[in-house]
C-alpha positions in Angstrom: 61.9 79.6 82.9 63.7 76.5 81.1 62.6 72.8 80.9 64.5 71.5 84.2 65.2 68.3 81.9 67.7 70.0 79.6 71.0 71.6 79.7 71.1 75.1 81.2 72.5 76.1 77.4 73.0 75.2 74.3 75.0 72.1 74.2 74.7 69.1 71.9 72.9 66.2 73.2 74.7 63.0 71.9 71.8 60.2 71.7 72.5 57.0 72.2 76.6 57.5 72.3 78.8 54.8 73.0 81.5 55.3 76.0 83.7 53.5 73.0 83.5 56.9 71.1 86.1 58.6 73.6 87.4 56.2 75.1 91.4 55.9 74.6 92.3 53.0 72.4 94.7 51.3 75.3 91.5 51.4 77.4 88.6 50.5 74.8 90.9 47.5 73.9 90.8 46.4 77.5 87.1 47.0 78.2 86.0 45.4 75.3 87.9 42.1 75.9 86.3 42.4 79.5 82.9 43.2 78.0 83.1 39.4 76.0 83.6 37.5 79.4 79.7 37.6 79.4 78.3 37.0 82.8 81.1 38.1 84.9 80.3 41.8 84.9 76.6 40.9 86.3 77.7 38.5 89.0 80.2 40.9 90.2 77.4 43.8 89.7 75.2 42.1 92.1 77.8 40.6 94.5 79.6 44.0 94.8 75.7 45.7 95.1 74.6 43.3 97.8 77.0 45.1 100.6 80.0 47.3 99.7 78.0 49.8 97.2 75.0 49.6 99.7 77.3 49.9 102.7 79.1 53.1 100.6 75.9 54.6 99.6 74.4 54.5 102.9 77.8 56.0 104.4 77.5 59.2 102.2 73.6 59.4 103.0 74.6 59.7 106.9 77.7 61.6 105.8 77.6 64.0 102.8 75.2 66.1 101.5 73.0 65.0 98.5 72.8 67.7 95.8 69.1 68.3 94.6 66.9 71.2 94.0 67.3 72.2 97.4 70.6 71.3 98.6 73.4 72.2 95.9 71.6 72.7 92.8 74.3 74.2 90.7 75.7 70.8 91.1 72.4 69.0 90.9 72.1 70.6 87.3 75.4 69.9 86.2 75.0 66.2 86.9 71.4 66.1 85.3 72.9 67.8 82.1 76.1 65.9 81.8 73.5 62.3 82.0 71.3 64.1 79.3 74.2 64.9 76.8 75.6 61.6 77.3 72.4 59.7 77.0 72.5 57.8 80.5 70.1 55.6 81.0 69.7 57.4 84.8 70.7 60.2 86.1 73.7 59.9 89.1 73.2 61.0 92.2 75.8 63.4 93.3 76.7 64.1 97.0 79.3 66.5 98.5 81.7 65.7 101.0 83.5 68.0 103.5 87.3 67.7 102.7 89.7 70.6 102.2 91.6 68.2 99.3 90.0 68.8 95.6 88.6 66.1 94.1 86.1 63.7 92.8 85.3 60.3 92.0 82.6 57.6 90.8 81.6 55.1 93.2 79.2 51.6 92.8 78.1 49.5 90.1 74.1 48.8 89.9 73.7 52.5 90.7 77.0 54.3 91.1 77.3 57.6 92.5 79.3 60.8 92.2 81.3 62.5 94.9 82.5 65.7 95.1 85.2 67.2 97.9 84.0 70.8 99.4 87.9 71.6 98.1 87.0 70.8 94.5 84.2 73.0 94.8 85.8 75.8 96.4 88.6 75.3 93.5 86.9 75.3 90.9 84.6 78.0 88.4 80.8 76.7 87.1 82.3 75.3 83.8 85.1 74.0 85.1 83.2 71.8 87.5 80.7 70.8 84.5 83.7 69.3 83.5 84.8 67.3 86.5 80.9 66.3 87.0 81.5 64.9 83.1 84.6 63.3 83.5 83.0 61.1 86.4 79.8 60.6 84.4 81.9 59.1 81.7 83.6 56.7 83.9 80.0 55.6 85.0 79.1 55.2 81.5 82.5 53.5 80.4 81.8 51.1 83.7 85.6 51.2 84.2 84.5 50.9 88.4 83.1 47.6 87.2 85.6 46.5 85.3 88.7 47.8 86.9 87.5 45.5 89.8 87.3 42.7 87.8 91.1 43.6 86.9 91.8 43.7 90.3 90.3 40.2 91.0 92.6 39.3 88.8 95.2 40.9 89.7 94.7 39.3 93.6 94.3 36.1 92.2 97.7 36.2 90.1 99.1 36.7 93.7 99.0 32.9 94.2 102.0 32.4 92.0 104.0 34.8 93.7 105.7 31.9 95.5 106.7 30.6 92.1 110.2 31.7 90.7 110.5 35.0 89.0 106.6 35.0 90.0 107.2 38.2 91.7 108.2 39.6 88.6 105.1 38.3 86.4 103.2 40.1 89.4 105.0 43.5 89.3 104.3 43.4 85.8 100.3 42.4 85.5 100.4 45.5 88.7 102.0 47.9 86.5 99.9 47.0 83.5 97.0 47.7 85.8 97.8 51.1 86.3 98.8 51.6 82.8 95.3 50.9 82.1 93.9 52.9 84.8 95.6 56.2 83.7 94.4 55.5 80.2 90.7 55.4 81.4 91.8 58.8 83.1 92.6 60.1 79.8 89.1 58.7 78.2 87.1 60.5 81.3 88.8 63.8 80.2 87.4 63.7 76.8 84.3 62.0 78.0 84.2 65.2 80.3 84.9 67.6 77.4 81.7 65.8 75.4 79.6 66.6 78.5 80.7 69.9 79.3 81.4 71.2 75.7 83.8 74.3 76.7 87.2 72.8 75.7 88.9 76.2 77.6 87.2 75.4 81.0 88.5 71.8 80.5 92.1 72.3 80.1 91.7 74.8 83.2 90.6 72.7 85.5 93.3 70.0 84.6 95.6 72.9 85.2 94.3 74.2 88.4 94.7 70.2 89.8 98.4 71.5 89.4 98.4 75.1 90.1 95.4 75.7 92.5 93.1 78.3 92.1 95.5 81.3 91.4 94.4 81.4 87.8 95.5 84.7 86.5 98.6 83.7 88.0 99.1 80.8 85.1 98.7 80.7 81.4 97.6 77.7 79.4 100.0 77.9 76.8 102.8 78.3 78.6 101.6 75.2 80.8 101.5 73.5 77.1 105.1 74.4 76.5 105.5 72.9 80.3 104.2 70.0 78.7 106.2 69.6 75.5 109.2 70.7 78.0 108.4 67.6 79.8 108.6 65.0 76.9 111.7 66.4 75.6 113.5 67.3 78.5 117.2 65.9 79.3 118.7 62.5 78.3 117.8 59.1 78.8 118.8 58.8 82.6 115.9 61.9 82.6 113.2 59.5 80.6 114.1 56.6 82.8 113.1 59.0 86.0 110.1 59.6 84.5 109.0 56.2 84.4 110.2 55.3 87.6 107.8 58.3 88.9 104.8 56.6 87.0 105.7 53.8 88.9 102.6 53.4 92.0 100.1 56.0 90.2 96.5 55.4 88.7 96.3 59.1 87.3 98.5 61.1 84.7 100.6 64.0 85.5 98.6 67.2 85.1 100.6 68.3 81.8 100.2 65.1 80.4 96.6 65.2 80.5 96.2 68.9 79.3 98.3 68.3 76.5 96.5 64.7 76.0 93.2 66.4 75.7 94.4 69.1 73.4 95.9 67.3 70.7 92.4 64.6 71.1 90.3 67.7 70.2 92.8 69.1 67.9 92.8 66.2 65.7 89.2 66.4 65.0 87.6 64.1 66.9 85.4 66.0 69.5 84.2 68.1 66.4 83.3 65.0 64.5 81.6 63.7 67.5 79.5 67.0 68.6 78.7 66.7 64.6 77.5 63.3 65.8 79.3 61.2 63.5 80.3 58.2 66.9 79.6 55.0 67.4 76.2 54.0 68.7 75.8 51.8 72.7 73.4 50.1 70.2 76.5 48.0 68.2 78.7 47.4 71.5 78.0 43.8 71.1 79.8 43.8 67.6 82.8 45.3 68.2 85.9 43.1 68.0 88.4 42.8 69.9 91.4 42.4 67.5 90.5 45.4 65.6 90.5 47.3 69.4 94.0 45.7 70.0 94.9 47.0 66.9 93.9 50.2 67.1 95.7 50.0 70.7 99.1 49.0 69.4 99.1 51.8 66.6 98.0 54.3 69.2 101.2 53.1 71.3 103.3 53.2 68.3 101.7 57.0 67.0 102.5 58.1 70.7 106.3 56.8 70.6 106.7 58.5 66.9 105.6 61.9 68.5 107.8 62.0 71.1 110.9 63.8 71.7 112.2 61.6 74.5 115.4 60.0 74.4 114.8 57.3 76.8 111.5 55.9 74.4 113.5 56.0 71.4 116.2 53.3 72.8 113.0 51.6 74.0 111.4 52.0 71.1 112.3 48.5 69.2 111.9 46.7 72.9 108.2 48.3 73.5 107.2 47.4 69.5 108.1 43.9 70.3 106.0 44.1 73.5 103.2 45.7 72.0 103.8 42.6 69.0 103.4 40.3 71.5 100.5 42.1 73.1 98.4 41.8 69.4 99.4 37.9 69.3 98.0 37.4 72.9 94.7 39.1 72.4 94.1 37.6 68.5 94.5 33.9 70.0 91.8 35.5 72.5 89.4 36.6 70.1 89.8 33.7 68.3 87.9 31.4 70.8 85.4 33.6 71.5 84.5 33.9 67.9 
């Protein structure tokens, strides 16, 4: 019988990792600027603990199902092991809610939680859900719930100068870069999830059954690769334009995007290096700098926009440089003051 406090296989446990390790550059930048407005994070912890976490916790205790050695242990295990290879400091509690829609999420800051849909479950294989139950332990461990609310905060409060001239405008943008953010954190969870679970194959079907359903010898994940590719370099620029226009409103990238996102991560090298355990340590959050995040944000931008085929981002190309030029001058005044 194995030790009920390790991984049901042989999977590489990843002491004392740091979310920064697979997080996506746009995202790392943001949550370490976040991180240095010390003391914000802990007063919105405990407001946001003192009645809406409670208040949600105590909804999916009257509601859901809790998973533990009893009551859904497959899933029980699966959130143990992903808080064990990812070196949480506690173990989430996972619960499973009746809902015919597939999916999950991470809920509540002092203690947050996982949720699971009946729909995911039914969706799903045992790897492929190890997967999903890692993707939401990395967003606990990346604390994008907490900080993502503090972005909203700010977001609300930019609302008061919506009166002002063109103010609508300065709002539609500080939305929009919201949501860019927020699919970047997406993209950080998959690879956080692909750490956890540690079968890249199970990973990239699961993003592809969000898309095709559970049909899978009806799909191929090459060819939904080639969809991908098809995708960036499809049409003209009226075509690229579309696409961003269908971004517009959405906190999660399309399904090809993310396969093919997570593919090329651990095709450059980095999840091998990391499984190696060559990472960054939680121990040395505190010196990491924000300019050197910016940059590395602003080159991922730039390396993205080199890659790809479509039309409409290479007439944009010199207008989004600028913008991410502007971006680094912003953020380096920032980091100056708190240095």
């Amino acid at each position: 019988m194995r030790n009920m406090t390790t991984p049901d296989r042989n999977r590489v446990q990843l002491p004392g990792i740091s979310s920064r390790a697979y997080e996506h550059p746009a995202d790392r930048s943001a949550l370490v600027a976040m991180r240095s407005l010390t003391g914000f994070d802990s007063v919105l912890k405990r407001m946001s603990g003192l009645f809406s976490e409670r208040r949600l916790r105590l909804m999916f205790l009257a509601s859901a199902v809790r998973c533990t050695d009893t009551q859904f242990r497959a899933l029980h295990d699966m959130g143990r092991d992903s808080a064990y290879i990812l070196d949480m400091p506690r173990i989430p509690e996972v619960y499973v809610q009746q809902d015919p829609q597939a999916y999950a999420m991470a809920i509540g800051f002092d203690e947050p939680f996982i949720v699971v849909s009946t729909g995911l479950l039914d969706l799903m294989d045992e790897e492929e859900l190890r997967f999903v139950v890692g993707h939401e332990t990395a967003h606990i461990l990346s604390g994008h719930a907490v900080y993502g609310t503090m972005l909203a905060i700010l977001t609300r409060l930019a609302t008061r100068v919506a009166w002002i001239p063109l103010g609508y405008i300065g709002l539609r943008v500080i939305v929009a870069a919201l949501e860019e953010w927020q699919r970047k954190a997406e993209m950080s969870a998959d690879r956080g999830g692909l750490l956890a679970g540690q079968d890249p194959d199970a990973a990239l079907r699961a993003l592809m059954k969000l898309a095709g359903g559970s049909r899978l010898h009806e799909m191929n994940i090459e060819a939904f690769l080639d969809q991908a590719r098809e995708y960036d370099t499809a049409g003209d620029v009226r075509d690229g334009l579309l696409k961003v226009l269908n971004m517009l409103g959405t906190t999660h990238p399309f399904a090809v995007t993310r396969v093919a996102e997570l593919d090329r991560w651990r095709r450059g090298g980095d999840y091998d290096r990391i499984v190696g355990g060559d990472y960054p340590r939680r121990e040395d959050d505190a010196n990491a700098k924000i300019s050197e995040e910016v940059k590395a944000a602003a080159n991922s931008y730039r390396e993205s926009w080199a890659q790809s085929q479509d039309p409409f981002i290479g007439v944009l190309r010199d207008v989004a440089e600028g913008a991410v030029n502007a971006g680094e001058r912003i953020f380096n005044r920032f980091a100056r003051r708190e240095n």
